[in-house]
gemmi code that builds the backbone of each chain (N, CA, C; Angstrom):
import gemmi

chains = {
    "A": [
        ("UNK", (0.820, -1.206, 0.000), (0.000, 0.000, 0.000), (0.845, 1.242, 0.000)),
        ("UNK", (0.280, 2.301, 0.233), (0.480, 3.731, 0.009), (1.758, 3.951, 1.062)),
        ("UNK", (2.522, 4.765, 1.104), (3.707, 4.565, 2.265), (4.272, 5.803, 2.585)),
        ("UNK", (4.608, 6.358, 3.628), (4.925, 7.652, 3.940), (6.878, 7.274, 4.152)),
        ("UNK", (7.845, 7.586, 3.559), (9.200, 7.143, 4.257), (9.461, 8.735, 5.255)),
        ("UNK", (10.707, 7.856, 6.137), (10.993, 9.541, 7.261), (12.772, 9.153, 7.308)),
        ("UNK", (13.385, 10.129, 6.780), (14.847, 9.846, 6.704), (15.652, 11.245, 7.671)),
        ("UNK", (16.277, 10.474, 8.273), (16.530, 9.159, 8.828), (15.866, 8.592, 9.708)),
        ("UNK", (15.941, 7.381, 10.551), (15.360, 6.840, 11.300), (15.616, 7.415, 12.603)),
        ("UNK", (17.054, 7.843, 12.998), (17.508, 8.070, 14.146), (18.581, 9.566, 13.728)),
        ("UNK", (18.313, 10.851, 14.720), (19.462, 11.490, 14.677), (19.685, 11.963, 15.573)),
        ("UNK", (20.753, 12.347, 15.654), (21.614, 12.193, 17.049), (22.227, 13.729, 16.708)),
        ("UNK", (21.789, 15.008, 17.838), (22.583, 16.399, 17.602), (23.115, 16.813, 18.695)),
        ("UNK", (23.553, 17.486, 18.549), (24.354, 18.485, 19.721), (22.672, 19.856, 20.377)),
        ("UNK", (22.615, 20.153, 21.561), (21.766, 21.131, 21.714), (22.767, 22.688, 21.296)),
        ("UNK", (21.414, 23.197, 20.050), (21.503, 24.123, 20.343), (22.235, 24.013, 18.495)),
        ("UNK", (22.102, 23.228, 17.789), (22.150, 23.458, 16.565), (21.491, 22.816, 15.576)),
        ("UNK", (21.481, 23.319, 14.300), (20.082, 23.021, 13.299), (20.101, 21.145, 13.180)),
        ("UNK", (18.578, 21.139, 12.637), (18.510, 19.510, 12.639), (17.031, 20.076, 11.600)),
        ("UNK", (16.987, 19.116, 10.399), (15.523, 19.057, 9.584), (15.930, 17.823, 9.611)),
        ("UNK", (14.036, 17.263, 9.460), (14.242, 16.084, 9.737), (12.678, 15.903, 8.228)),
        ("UNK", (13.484, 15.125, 7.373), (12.669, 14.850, 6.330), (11.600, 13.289, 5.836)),
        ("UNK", (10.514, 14.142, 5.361), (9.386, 13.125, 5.142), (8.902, 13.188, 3.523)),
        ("UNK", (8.897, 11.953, 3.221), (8.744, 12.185, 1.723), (7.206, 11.405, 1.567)),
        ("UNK", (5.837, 11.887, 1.364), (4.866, 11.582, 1.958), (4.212, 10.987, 0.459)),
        ("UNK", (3.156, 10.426, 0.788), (2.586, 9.630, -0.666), (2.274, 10.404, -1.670)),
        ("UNK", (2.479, 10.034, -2.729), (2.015, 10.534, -4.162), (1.237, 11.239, -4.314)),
        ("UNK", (0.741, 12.653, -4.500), (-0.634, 13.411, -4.670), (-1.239, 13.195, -3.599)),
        ("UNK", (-0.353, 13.170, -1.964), (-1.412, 13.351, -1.096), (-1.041, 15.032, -0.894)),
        ("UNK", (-2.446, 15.755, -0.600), (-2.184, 17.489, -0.197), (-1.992, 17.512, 0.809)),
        ("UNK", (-2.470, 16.995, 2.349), (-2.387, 17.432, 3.618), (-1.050, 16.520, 4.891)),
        ("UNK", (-0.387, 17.614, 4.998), (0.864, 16.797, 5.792), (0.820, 17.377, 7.083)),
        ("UNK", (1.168, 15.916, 7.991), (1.383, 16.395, 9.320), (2.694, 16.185, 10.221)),
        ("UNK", (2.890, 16.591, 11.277), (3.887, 16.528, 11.942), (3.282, 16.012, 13.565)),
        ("UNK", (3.698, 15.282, 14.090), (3.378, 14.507, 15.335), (4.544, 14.675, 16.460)),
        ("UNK", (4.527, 14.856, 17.751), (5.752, 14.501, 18.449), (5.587, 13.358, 19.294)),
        ("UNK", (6.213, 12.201, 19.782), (5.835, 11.788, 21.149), (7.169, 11.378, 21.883)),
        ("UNK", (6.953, 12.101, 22.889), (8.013, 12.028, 23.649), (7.859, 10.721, 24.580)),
        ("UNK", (9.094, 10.055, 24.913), (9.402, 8.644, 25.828), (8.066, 8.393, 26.433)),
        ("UNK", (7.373, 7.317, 26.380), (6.566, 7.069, 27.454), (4.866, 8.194, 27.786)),
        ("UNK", (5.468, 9.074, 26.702), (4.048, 9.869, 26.287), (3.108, 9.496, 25.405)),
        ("UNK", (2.238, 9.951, 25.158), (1.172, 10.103, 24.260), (1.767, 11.162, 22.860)),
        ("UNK", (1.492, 10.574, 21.805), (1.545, 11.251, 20.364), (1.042, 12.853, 20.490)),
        ("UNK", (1.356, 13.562, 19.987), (0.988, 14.705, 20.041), (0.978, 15.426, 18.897)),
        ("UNK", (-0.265, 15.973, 18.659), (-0.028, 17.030, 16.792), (0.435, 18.020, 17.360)),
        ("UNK", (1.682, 18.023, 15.976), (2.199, 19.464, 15.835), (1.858, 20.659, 15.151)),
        ("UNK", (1.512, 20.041, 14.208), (1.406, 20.836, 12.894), (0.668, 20.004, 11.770)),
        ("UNK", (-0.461, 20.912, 10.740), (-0.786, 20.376, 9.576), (-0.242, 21.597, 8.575)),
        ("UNK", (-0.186, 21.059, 7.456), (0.265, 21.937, 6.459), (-0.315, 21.581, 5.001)),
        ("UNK", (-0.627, 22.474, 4.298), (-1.160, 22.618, 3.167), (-1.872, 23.686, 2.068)),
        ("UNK", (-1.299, 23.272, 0.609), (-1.124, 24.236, 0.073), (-0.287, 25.615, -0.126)),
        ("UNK", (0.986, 25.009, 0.546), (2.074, 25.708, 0.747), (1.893, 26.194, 1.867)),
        ("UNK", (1.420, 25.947, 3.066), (1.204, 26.996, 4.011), (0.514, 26.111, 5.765)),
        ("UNK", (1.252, 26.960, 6.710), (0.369, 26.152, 7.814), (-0.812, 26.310, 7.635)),
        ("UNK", (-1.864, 25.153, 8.311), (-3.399, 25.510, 8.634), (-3.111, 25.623, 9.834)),
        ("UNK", (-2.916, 24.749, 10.468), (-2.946, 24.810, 11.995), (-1.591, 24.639, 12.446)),
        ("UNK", (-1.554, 24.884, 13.935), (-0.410, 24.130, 14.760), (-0.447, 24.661, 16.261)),
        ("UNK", (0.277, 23.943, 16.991), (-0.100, 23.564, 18.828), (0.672, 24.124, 19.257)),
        ("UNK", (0.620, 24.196, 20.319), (1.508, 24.800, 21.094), (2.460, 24.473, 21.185)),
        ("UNK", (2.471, 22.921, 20.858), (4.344, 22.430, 21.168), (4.766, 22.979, 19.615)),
        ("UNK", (4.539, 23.620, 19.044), (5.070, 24.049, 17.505), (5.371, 25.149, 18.318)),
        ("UNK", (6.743, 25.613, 18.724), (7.466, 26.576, 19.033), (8.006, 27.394, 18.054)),
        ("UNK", (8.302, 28.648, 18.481), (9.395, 29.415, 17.570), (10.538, 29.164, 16.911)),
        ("UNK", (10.903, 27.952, 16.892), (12.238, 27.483, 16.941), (11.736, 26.463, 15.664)),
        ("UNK", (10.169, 25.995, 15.346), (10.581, 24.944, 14.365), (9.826, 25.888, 13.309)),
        ("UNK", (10.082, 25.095, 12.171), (9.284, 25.295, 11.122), (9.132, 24.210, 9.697)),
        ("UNK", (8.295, 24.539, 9.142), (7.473, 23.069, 8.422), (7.701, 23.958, 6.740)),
        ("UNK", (8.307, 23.165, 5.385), (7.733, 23.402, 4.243), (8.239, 22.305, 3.712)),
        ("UNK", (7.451, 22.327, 2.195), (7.488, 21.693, 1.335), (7.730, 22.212, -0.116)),
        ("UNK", (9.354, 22.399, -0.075), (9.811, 23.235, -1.592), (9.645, 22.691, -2.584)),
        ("UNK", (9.000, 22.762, -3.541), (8.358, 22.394, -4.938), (8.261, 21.135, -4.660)),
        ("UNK", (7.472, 20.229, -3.918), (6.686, 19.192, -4.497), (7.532, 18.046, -3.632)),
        ("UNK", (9.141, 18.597, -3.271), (9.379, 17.846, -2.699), (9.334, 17.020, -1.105)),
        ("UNK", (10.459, 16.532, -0.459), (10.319, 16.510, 1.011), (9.642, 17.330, 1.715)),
        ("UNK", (8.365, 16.925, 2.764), (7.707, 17.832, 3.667), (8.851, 18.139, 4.749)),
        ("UNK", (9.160, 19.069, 5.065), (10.290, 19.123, 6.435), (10.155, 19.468, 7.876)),
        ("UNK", (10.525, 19.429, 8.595), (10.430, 20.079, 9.864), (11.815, 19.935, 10.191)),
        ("UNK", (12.255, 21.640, 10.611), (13.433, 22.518, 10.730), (13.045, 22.850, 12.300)),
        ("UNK", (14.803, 22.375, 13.107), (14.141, 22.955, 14.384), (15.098, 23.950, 14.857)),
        ("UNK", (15.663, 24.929, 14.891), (17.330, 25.556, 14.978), (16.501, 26.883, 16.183)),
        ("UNK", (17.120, 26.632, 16.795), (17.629, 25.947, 17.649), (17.669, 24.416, 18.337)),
        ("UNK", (17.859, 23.575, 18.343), (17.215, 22.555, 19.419), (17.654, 22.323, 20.780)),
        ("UNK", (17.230, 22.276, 21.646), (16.566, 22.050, 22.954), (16.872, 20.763, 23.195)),
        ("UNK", (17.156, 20.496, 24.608), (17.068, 19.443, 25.146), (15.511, 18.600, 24.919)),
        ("UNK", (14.560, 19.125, 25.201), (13.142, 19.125, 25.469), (12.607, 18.870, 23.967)),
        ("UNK", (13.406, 18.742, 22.893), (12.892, 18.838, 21.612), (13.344, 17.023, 21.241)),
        ("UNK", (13.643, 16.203, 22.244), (14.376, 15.109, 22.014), (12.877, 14.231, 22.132)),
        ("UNK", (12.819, 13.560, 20.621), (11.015, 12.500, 20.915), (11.565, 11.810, 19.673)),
        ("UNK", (10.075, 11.058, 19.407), (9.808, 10.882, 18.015), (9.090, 11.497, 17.228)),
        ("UNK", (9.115, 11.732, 16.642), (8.304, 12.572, 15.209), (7.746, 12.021, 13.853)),
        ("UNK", (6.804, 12.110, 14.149), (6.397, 11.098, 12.761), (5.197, 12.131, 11.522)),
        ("UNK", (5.328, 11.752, 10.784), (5.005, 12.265, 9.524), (4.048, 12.166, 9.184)),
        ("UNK", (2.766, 12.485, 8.652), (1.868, 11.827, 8.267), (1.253, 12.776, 6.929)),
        ("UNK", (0.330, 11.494, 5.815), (0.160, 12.397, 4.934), (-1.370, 11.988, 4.421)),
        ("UNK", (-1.796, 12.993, 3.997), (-3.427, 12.503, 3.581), (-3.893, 13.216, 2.141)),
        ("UNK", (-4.627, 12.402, 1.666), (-5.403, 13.063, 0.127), (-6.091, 13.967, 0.415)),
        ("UNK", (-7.030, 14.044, 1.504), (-8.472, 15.029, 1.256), (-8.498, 15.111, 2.872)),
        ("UNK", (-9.168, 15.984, 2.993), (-9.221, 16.670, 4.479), (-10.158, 15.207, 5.500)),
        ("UNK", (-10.820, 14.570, 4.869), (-11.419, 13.712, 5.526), (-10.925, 11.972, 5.222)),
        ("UNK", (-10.016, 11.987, 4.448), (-9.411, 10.926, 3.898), (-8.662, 10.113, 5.778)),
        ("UNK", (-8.067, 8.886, 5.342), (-7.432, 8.576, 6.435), (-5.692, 8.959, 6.634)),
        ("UNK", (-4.667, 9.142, 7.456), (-4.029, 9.600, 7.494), (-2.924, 8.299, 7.276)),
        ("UNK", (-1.929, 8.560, 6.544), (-1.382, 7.496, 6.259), (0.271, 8.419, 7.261)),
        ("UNK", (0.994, 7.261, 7.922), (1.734, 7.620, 8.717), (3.334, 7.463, 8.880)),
        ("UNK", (4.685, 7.863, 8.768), (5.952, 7.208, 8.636), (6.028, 6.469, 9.578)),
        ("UNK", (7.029, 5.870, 9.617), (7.993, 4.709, 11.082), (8.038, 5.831, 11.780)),
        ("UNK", (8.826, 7.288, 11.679), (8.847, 8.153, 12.639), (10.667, 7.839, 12.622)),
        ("UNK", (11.160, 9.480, 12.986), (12.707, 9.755, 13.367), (12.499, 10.299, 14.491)),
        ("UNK", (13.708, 9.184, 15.474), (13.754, 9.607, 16.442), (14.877, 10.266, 16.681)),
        ("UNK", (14.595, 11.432, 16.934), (15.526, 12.590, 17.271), (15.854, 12.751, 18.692)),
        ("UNK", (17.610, 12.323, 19.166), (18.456, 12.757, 20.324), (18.868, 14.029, 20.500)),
        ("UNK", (18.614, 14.622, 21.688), (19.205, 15.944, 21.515), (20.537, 15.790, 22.559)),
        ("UNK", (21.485, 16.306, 22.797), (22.331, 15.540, 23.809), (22.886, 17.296, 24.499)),
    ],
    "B": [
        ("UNK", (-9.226, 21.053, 27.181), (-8.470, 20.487, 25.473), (-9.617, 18.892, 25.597)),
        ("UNK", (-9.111, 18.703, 24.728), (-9.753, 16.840, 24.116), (-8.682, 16.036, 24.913)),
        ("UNK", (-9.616, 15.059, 25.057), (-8.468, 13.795, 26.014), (-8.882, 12.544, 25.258)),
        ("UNK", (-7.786, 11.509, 25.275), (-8.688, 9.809, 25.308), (-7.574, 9.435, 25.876)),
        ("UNK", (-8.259, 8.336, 26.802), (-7.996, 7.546, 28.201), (-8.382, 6.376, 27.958)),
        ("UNK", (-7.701, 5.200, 27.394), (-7.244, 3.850, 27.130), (-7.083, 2.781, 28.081)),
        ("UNK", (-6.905, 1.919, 28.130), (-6.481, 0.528, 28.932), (-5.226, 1.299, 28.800)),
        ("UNK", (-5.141, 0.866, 30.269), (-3.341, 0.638, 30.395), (-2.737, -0.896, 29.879)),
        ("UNK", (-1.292, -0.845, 29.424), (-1.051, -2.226, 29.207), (-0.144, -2.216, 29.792)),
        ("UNK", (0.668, -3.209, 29.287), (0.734, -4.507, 28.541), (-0.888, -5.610, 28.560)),
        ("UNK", (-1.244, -5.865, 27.936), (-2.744, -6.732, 28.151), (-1.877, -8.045, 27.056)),
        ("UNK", (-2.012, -8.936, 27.975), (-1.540, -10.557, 27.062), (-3.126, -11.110, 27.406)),
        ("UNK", (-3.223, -11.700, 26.000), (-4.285, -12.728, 26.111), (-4.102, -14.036, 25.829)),
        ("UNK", (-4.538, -15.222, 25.244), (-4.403, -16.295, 24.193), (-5.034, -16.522, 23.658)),
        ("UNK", (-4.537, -16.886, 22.227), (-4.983, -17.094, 21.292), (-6.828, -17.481, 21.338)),
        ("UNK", (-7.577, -16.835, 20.244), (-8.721, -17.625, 20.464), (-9.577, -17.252, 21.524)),
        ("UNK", (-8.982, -16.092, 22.512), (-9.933, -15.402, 23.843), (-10.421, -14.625, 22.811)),
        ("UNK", (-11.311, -13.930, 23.523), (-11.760, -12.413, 23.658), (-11.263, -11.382, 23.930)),
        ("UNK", (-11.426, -10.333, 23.450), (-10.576, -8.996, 23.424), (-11.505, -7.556, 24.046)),
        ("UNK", (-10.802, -6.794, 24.517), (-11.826, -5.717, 24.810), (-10.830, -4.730, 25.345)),
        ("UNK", (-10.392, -3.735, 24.939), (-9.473, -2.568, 25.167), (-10.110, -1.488, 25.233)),
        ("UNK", (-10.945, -1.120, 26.487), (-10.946, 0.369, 26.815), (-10.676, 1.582, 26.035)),
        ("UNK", (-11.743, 2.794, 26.168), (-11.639, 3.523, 25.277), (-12.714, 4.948, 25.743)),
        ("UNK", (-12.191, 5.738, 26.384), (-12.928, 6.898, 26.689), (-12.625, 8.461, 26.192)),
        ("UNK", (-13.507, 8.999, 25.988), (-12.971, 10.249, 25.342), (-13.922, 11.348, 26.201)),
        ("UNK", (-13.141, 12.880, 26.034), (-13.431, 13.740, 26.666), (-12.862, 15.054, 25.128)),
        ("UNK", (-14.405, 15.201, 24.721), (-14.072, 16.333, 23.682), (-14.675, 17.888, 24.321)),
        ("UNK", (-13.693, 18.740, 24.453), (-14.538, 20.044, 24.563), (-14.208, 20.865, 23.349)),
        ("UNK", (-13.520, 20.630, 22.068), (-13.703, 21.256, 21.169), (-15.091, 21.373, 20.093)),
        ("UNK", (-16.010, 19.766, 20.463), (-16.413, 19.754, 19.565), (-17.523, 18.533, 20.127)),
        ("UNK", (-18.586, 18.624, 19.802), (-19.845, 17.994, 20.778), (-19.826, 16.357, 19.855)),
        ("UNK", (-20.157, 16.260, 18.995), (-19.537, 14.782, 18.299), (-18.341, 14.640, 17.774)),
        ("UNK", (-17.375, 14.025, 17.939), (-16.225, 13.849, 17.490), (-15.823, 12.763, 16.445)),
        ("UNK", (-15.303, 13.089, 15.653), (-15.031, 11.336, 15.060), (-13.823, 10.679, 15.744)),
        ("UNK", (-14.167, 9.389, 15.579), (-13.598, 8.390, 16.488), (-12.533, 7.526, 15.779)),
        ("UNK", (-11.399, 6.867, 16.470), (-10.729, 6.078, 15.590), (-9.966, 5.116, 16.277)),
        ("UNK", (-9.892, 4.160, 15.689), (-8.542, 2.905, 16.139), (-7.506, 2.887, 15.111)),
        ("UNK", (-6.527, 3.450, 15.812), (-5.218, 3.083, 14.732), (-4.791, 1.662, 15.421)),
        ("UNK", (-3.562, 1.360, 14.508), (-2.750, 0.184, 15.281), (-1.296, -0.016, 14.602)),
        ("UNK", (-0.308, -0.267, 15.215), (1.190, -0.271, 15.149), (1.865, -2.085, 15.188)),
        ("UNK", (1.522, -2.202, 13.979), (1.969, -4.032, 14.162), (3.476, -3.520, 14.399)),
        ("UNK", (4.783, -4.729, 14.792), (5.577, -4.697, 14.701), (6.416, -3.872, 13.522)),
        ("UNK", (7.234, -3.413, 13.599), (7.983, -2.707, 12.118), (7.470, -2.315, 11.577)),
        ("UNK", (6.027, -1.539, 11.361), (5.472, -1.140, 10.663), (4.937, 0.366, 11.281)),
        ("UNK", (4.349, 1.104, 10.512), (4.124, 2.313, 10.933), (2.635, 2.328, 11.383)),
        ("UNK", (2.343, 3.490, 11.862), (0.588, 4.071, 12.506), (-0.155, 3.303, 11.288)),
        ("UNK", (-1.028, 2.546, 11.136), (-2.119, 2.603, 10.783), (-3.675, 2.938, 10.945)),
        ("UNK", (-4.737, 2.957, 10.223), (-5.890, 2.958, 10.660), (-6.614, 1.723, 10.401)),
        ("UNK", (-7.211, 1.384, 11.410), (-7.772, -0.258, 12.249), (-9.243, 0.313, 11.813)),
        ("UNK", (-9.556, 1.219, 12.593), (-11.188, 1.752, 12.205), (-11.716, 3.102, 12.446)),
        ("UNK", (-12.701, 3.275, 12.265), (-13.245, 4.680, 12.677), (-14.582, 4.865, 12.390)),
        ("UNK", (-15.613, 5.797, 13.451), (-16.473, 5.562, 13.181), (-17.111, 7.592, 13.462)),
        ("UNK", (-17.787, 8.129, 12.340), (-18.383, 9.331, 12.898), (-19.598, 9.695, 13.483)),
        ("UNK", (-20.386, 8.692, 13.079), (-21.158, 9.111, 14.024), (-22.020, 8.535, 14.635)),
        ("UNK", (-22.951, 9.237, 15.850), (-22.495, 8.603, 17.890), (-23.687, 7.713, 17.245)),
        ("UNK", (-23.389, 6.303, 17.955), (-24.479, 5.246, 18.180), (-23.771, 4.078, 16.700)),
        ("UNK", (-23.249, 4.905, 16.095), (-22.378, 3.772, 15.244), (-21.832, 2.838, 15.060)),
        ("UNK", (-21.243, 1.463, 14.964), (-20.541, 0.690, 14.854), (-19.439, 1.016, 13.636)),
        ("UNK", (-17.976, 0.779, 13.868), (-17.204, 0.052, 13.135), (-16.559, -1.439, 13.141)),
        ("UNK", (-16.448, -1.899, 12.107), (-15.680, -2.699, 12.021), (-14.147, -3.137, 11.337)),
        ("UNK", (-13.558, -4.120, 11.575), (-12.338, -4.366, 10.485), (-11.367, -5.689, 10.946)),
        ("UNK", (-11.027, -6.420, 10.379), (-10.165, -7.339, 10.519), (-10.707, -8.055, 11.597)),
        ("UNK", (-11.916, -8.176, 12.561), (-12.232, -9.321, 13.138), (-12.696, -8.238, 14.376)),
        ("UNK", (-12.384, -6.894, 14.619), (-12.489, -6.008, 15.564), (-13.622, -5.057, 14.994)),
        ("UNK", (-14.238, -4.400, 16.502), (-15.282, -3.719, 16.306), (-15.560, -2.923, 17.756)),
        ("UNK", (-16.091, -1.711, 17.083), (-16.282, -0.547, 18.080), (-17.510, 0.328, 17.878)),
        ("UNK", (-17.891, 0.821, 19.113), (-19.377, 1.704, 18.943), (-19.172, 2.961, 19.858)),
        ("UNK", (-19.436, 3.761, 19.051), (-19.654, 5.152, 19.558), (-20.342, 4.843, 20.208)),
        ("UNK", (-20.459, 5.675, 21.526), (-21.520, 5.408, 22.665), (-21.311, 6.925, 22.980)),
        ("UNK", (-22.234, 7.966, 22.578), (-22.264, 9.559, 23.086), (-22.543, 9.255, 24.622)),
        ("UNK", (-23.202, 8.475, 25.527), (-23.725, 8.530, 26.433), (-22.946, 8.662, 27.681)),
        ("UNK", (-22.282, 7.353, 26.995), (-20.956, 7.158, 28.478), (-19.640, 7.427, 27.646)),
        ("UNK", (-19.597, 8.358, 26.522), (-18.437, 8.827, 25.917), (-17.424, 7.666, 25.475)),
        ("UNK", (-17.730, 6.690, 25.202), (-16.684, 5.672, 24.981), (-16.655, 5.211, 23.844)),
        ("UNK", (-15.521, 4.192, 23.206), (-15.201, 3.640, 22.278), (-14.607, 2.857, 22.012)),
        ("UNK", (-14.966, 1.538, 22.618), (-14.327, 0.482, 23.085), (-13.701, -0.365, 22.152)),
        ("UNK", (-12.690, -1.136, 21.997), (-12.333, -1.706, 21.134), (-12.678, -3.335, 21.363)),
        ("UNK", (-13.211, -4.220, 20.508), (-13.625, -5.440, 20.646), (-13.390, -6.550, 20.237)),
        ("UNK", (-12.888, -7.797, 20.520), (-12.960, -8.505, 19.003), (-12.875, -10.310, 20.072)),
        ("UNK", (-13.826, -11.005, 19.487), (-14.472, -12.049, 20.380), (-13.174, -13.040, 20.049)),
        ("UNK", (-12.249, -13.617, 19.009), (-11.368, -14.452, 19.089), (-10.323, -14.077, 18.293)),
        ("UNK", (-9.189, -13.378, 19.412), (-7.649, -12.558, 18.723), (-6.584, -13.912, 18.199)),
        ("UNK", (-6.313, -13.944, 17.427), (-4.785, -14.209, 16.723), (-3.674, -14.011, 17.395)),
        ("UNK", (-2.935, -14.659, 16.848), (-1.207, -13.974, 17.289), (-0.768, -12.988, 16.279)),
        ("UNK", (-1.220, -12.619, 15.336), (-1.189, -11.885, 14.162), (-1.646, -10.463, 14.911)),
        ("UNK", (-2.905, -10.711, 15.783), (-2.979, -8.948, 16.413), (-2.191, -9.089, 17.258)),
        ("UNK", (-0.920, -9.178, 17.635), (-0.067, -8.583, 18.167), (0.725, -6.988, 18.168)),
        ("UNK", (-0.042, -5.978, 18.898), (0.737, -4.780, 17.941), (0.487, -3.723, 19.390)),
        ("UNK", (0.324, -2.450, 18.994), (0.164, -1.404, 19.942), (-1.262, -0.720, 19.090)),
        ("UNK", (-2.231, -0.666, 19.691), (-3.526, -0.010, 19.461), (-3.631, 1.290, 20.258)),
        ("UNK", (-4.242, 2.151, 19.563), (-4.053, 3.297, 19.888), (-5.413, 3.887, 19.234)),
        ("UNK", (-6.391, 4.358, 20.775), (-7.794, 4.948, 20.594), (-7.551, 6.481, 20.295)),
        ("UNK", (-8.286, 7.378, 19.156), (-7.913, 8.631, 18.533), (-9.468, 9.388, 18.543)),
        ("UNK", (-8.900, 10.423, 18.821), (-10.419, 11.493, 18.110), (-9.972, 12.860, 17.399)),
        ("UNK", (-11.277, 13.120, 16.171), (-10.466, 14.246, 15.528), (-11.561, 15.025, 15.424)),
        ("UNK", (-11.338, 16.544, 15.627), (-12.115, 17.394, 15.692), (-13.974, 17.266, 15.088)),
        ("UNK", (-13.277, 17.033, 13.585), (-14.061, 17.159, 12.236), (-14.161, 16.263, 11.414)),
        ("UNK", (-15.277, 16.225, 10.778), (-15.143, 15.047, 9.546), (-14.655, 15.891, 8.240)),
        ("UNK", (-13.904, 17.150, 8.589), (-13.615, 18.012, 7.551), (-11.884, 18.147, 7.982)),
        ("UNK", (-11.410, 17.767, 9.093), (-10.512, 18.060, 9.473), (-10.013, 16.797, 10.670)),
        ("UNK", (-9.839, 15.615, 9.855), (-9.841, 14.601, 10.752), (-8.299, 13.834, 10.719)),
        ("UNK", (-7.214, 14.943, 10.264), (-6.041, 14.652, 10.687), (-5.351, 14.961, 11.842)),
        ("UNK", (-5.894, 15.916, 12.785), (-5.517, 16.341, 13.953), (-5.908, 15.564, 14.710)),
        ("UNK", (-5.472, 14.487, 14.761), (-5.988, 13.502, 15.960), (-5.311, 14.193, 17.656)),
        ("UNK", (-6.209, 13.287, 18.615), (-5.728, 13.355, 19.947), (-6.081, 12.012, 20.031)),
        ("UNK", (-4.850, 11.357, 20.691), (-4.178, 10.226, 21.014), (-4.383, 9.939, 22.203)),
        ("UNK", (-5.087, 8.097, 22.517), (-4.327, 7.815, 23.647), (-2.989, 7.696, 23.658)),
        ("UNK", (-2.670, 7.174, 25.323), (-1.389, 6.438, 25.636), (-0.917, 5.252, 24.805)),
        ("UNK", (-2.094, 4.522, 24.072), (-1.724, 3.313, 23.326), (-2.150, 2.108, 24.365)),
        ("UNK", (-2.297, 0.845, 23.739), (-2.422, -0.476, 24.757), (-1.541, -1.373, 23.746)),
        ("UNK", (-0.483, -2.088, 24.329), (0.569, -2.998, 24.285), (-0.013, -4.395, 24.004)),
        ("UNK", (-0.713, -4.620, 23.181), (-1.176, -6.197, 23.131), (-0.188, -7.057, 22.813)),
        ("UNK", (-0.306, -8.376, 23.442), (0.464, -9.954, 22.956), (-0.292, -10.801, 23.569)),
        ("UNK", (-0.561, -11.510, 21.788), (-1.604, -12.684, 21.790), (-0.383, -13.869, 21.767)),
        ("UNK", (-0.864, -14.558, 22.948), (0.150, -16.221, 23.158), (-0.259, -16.878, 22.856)),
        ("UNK", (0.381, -17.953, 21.578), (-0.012, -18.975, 21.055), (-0.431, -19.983, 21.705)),
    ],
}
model = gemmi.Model(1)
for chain_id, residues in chains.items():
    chain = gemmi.Chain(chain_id)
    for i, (resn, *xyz) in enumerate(residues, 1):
        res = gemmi.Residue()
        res.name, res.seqid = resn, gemmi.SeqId(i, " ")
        for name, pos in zip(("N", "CA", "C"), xyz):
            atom = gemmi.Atom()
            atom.name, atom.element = name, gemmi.Element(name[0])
            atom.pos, atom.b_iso = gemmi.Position(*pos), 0.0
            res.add_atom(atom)
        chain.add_residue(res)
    model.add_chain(chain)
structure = gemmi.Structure()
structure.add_model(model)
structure.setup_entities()
């Protein structure tokens, strides 16, 4: 079936310098998301995006990240600065139509050290 | 905010029992919510198991089944004789809108293992 990839699986940064962490989401899907879940937490939305542009995003979408998708390619999430506190998993997700089902990556888990 | 409040796990069953994983929700964005079961087999990513929009509904899928219940807010997950094949992490969801039903809110997840 349909498949969202998230490269890399694992990255490992220093706090306090840039990290994008890329999702290459299904074929002609429009609506992309961004998820966090930290150790032992619950999943959390970050962000949706579409049509070049945020619709929404939460509170854990800080000043520090940001989400695009330059011509067609990789959806991204840019976090520069990073934070100790910015250390989870993140997973990707991508959908056809606003009511469609959300199809989802493995998720990169991002170390902040 | 929106909540859902799950079985805690690890939940082991065997093969051929009955299944039933807890499932409560608390929406204040939005007076019906749509409802959902994802699930996380091994190595594999989030899927969607089921979903149902609206209250008094049934879904079904792969041998599992769930009913909106507006009353006592729940959305239980069901399934009368599990496999070792559902072995995975299930995870009860609700999303605002049937216009906007990628913003899920997540449980904690429930840890299933079906013993042969």
């Amino acid at each position: 079936g349909p498949k969202v990839l998230q490269i890399p699986s694992h990255q490992i940064i220093d706090m306090g310098q840039m990290v994008t962490l890329n999702c290459d989401p299904v074929s002609n899907h429009l609506y992309f998301y961004w998820y966090k879940q930290i150790l032992g937490q619950q999943m959390e939305f970050l962000v949706n995006f579409y049509n070049g542009k945020v619709m929404e995003k939460s509170k854990l979408f800080k000043d520090q990240f940001s989400v695009e998708r330059p011509d067609g390619s990789y959806f991204t999430l840019k976090i520069q600065p990073t934070a100790l506190e910015d250390s989870a998993v993140y997973f990707c997700a991508s959908q056809g139509t606003g009511n469609e089902r959300l199809f989802f990556g493995h998720g990169t888990k991002l170390s902040v050290l | 905010g929106d909540s859902v409040t799950q079985t805690e796990g690890p939940v082991t069953v065997s093969e051929s029992e009955s299944l039933i994983i807890n499932c409560t929700y608390s929406a204040t964005s939005i007076a019906y919510p749509n409802l959902f079961w994802y699930v996380r087999y091994p190595g594999e990513g989030l899927q969607l198991l089921l979903k149902v929009i609206t209250a008094g509904q049934k879904g079904s899928s792969r041998g599992f089944e769930a009913t909106y219940n507006k009353e006592t807010t729940s959305f239980h997950l069901q399934k009368a004789s599990v496999q070792e094949s559902d072995s995975a992490v299930y995870y009860c969801a609700l999303a605002p809108s049937n216009t906007n039903t990628g913003k899920l809110t997540f449980g904690d997840g429930t840890v299933l293992t079906v013993k042969p």
